[in-house]
C-alpha positions as CSV (number, residue, x, y, z in Angstrom):
1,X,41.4,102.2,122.1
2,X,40.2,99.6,120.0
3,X,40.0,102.2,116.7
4,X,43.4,103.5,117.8
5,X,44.7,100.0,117.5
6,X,43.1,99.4,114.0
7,X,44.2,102.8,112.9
8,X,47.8,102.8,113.4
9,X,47.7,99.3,111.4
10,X,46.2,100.5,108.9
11,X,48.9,103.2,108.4
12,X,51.2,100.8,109.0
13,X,50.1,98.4,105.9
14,X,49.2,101.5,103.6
15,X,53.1,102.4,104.3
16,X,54.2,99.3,103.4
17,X,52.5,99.0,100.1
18,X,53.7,102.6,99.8
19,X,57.4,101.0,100.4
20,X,56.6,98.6,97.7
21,X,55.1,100.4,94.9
22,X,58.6,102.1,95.2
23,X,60.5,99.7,94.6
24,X,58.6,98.2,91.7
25,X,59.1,101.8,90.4
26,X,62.6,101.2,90.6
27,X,62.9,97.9,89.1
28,X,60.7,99.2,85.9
29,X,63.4,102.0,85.6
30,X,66.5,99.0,85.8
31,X,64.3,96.6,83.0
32,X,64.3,99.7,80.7
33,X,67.8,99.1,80.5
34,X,68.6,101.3,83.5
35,X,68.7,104.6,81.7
36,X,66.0,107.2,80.4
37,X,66.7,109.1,76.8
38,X,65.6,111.9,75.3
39,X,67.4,114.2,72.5
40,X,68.1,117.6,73.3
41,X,69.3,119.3,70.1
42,X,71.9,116.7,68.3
43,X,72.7,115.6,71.9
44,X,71.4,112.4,73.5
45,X,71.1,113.0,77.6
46,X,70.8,109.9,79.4
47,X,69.6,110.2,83.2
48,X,70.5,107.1,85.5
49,X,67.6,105.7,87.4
50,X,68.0,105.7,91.2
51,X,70.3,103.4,92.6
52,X,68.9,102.8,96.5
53,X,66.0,104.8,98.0
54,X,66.2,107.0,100.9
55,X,65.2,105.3,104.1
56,X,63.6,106.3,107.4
57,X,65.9,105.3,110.2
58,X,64.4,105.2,114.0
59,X,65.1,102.9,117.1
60,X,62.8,100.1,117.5
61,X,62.4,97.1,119.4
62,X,63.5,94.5,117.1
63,X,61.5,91.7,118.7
64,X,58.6,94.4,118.3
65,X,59.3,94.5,114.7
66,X,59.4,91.1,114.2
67,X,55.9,90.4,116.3
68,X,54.2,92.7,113.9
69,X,55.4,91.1,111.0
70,X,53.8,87.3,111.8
71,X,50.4,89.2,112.7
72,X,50.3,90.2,109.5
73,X,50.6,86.8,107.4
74,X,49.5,84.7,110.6
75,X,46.9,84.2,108.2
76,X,48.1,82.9,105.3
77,X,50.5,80.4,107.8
78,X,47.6,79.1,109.3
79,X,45.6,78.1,106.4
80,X,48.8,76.5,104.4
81,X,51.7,75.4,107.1
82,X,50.5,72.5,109.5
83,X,53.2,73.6,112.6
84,X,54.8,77.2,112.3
85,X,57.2,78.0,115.4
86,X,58.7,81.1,116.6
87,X,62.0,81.4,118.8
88,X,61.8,85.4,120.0
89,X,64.0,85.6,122.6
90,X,63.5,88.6,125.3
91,X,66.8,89.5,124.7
92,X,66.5,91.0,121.3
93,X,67.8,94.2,121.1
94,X,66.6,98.1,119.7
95,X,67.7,98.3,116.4
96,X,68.2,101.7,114.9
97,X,67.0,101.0,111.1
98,X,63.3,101.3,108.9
99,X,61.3,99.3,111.0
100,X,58.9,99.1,107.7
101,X,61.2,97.8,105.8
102,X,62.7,95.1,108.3
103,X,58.8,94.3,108.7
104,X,58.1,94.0,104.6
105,X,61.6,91.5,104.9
106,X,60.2,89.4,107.6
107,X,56.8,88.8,105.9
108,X,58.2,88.4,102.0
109,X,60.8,85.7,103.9
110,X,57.8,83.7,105.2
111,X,55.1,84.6,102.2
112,X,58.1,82.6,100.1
113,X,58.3,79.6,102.6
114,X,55.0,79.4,102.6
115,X,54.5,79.6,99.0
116,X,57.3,76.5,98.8
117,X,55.0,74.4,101.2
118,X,54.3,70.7,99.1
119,X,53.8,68.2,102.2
120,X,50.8,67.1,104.9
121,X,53.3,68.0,107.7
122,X,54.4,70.9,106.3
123,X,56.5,73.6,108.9
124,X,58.4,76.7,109.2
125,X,60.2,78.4,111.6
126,X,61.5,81.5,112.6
127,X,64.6,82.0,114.2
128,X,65.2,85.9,114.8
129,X,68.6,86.2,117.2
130,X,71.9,87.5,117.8
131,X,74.6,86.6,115.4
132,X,77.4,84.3,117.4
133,X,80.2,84.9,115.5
134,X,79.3,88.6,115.8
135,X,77.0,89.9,118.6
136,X,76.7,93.1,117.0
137,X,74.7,91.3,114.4
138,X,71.2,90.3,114.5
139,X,69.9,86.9,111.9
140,X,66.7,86.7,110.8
141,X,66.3,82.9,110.1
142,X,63.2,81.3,108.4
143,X,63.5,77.7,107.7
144,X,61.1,75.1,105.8
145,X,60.6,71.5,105.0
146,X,59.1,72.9,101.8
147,X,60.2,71.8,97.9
148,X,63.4,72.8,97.9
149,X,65.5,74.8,94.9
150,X,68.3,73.1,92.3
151,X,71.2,74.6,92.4
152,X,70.3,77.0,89.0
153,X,67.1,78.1,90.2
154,X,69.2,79.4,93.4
155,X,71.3,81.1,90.9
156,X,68.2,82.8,89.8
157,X,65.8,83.5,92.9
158,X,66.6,87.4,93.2
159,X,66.0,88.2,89.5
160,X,63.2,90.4,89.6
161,X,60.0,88.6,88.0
162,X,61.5,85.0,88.2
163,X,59.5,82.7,90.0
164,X,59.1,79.2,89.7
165,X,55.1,79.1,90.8
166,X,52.4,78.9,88.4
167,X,50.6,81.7,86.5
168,X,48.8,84.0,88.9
169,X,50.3,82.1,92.3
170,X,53.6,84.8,92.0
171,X,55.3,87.9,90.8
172,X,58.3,86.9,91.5
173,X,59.3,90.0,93.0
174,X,58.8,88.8,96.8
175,X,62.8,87.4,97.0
176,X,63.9,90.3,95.0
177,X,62.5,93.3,96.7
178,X,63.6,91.3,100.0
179,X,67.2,91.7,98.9
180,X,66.9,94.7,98.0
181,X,66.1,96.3,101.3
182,X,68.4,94.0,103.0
183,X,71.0,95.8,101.2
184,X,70.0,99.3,101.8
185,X,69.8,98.8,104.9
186,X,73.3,97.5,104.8
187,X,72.5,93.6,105.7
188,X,73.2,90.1,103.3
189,X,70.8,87.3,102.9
190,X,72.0,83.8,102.6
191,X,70.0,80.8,101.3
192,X,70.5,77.0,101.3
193,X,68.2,74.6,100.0
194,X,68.2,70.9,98.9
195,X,65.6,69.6,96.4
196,X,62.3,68.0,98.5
197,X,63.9,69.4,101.8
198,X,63.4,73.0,101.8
């Protein structure tokens, strides 16, 4: 049981990273000013890269999901963040969607607060529920009391590559793949922040 158990998370992490790789593939293709060229006789053909990548859609148990998610930077939370809490309600639906992806969302949200932790009583929380303006809706909230953003470098946080960490701490493709797959998987993300409150 015990090998079982290690097995299936190891497939799990290898098809993350797979999930990943792709989309790092696809932001190389969008830096190289989105097209590919090559001259075919006098003509020029252009081919447009990829514009959203094909997704594996099953029923899960969001609150399932989310579980697996924390076990896999539980980690990294304990060693940085002083108090890390977790609202996972019971009531949490199925959600018919790439559990992998909703996964790789979860963790990049909470790598990033944890990356933005600067105080001795440092915390995050996550807040994964049912929207209450519409209950159709489920809101993955992580919050922080961590450095906090200007208003420009909120303007800037999705840009693939930007980060605001020192060399060799970031990619700065953590917030930027996250939007990503928010969007294919026809969500939004919101953020608020206020300088030295997370």
């Amino acid at each position: 049981l015990g090998g079982e158990f290690h097995l299936e998370r190891l497939h799990a992490f290898i098809a993350r990273k797979c999930n990943v790789i792709e989309l790092i593939e696809l932001y190389s293709k969008s830096v190289e000013n989105h097209f590919t060229g090559f001259p075919i006789g006098n003509r020029d053909v252009r081919i447009k890269a990829p514009d959203t990548l094909s997704r594996k859609r099953v029923w899960k148990a969001f609150k399932r999901v989310v579980e697996k998610a924390v076990t896999i930077c539980q980690g990294r939370i304990k060693k940085t963040v002083k108090r890390f809490t977790m609202e996972l309600r019971d009531d949490l639906p199925a959600v018919y969607s790439d559990p992998l992806a909703l996964e790789q969302i979860v963790v990049n949200l909470l790598i990033n607060a944890v990356q933005a932790t600067d105080k001795e009583d440092s915390w995050i929380s996550l807040d994964p529920s049912l929207s209450e303006k519409h209950r159709d809706e489920l809101v993955i909230s992580v919050r922080d009391n961590g450095c906090g953003m200007d208003h420009a470098t909120r303007h800037k946080i999705f840009d693939p590559f930007f980060t605001t960490k020192a060399a060799g701490d970031g990619t700065g493709l953590g917030l930027s793949i996250c939007q990503r797959l928010v969007t294919e998987l026809g969500g939004r993300i919101e953020v608020t922040s206020e300088i030295g409150r997370g």
